[in-house]
C-alpha positions as CSV (number, residue, x, y, z in Angstrom):
1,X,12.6,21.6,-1.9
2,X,10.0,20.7,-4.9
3,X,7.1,20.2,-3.3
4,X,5.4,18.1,-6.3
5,X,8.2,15.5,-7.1
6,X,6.3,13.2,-4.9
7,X,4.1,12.8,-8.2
8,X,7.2,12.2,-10.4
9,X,8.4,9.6,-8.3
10,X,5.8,7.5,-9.3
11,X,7.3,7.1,-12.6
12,X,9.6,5.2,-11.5
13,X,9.8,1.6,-13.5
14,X,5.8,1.8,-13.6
15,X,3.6,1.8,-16.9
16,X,7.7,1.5,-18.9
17,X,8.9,4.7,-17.6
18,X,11.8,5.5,-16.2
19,X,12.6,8.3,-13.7
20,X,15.7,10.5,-13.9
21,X,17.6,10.1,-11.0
22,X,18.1,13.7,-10.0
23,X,14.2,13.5,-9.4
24,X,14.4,10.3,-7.2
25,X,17.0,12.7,-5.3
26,X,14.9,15.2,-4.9
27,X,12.1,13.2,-3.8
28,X,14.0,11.4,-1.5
29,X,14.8,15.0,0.1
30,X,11.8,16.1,-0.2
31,X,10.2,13.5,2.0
32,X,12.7,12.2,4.1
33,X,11.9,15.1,6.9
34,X,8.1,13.8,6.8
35,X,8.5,10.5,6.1
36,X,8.4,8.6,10.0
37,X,5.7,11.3,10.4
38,X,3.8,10.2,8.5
39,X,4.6,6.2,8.7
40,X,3.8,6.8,12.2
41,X,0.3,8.2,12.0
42,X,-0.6,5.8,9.1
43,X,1.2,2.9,10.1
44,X,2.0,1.8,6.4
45,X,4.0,-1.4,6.1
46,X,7.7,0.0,6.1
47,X,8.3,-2.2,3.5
48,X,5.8,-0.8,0.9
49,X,7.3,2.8,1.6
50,X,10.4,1.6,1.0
51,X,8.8,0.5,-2.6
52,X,7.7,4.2,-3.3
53,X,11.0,5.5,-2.5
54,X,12.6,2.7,-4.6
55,X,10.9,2.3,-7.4
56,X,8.0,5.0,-7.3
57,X,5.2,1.8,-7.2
58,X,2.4,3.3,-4.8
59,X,0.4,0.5,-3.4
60,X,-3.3,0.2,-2.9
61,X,-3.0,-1.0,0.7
62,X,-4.7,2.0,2.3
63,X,-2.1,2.5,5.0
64,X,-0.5,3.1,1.8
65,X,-2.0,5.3,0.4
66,X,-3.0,7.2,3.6
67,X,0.6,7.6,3.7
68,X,1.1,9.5,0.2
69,X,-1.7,11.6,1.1
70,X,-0.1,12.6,4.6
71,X,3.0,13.6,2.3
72,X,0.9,15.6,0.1
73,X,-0.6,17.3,3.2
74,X,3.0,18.1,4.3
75,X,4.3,19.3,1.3
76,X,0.5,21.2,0.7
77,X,0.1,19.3,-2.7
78,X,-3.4,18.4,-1.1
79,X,-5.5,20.6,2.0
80,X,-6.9,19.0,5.0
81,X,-10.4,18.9,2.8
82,X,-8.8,17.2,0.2
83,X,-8.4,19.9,-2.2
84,X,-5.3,19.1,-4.1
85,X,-3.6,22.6,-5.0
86,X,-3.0,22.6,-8.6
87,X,-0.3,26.2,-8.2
88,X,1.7,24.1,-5.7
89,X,1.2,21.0,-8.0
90,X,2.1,23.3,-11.3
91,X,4.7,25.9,-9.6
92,X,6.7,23.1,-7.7
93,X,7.0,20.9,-10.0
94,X,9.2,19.8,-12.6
95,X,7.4,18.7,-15.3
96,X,3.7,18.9,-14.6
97,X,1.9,21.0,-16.7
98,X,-1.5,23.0,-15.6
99,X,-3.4,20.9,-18.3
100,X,-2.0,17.9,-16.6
101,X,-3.0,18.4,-12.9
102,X,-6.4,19.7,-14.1
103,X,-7.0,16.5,-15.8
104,X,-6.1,14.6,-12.4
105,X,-7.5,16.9,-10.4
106,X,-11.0,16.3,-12.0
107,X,-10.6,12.7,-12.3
108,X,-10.2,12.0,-8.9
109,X,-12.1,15.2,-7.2
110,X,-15.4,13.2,-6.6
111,X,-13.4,10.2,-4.7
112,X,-14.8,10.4,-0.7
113,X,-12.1,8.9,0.7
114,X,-9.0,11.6,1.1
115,X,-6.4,8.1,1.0
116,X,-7.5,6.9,-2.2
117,X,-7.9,10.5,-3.6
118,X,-4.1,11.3,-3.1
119,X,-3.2,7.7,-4.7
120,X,-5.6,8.6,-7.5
121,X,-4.3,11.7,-8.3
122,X,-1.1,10.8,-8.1
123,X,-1.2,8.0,-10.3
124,X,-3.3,10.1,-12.8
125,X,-0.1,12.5,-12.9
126,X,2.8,9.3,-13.5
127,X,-0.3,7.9,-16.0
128,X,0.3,11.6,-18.0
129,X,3.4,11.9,-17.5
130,X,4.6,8.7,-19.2
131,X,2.0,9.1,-22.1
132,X,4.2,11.8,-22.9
133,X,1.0,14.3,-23.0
């Protein structure tokens, strides 16, 4: 399992790009064995999961994002402290390049709260990705 496709996911249709489908797959498989996990202990709106997983959109409802940062815990993108772990990050993942997840990494490092911190970082990483950079 890819540990990091959780970031490619949030391609998906936002900021014009498109994701390849092989990547929602592995997402998908990826988070499936985490996913009521973590819906239970952040009780994010099924609904708005079912967004991320369809088209890669990460709300800012906190539940939300509390959610993506419970994945990221699971698949130890991020540590309990909030550290995001840029080998897992850059070893895992498909496309995400160290320069990349240091960028993100130091854009969102000073964020307090560990819900928006996962969202920030993640959405730093889809940001990159579709800039083509």
């Amino acid at each position: 399992m890819n540990a990091a496709v959780f970031l490619l996911l949030c391609v998906g249709v936002v900021l014009g790009g498109e994701i390849d489908p092989q990547v929602i797959q592995s997402w998908l498989s990826t988070m499936d064995p985490f996913k009521d996990k973590c819906m239970n202990e952040t009780h994010a709106d099924p609904l708005l999961v079912e967004v991320i997983m369809k088209t890669g959109v990460i709300s800012t409802n906190h539940e939300v994002m509390c959610f993506a940062k419970c994945i990221f815990m699971d698949v130890d993108v991020m540590d309990k402290d909030g550290n995001v772990n840029i080998d897992v990050v850059v070893k895992k993942g498909v496309v995400v390049k160290p320069g990349i997840a240091e960028k993100c990494i130091n854009e969102s490092e000073s964020e307090p709260d560990l819900c928006k911190k996962a969202h920030d970082f993640a959405m730093c990483v889809v940001r990159e990705l579709v800039k083509g950079d």
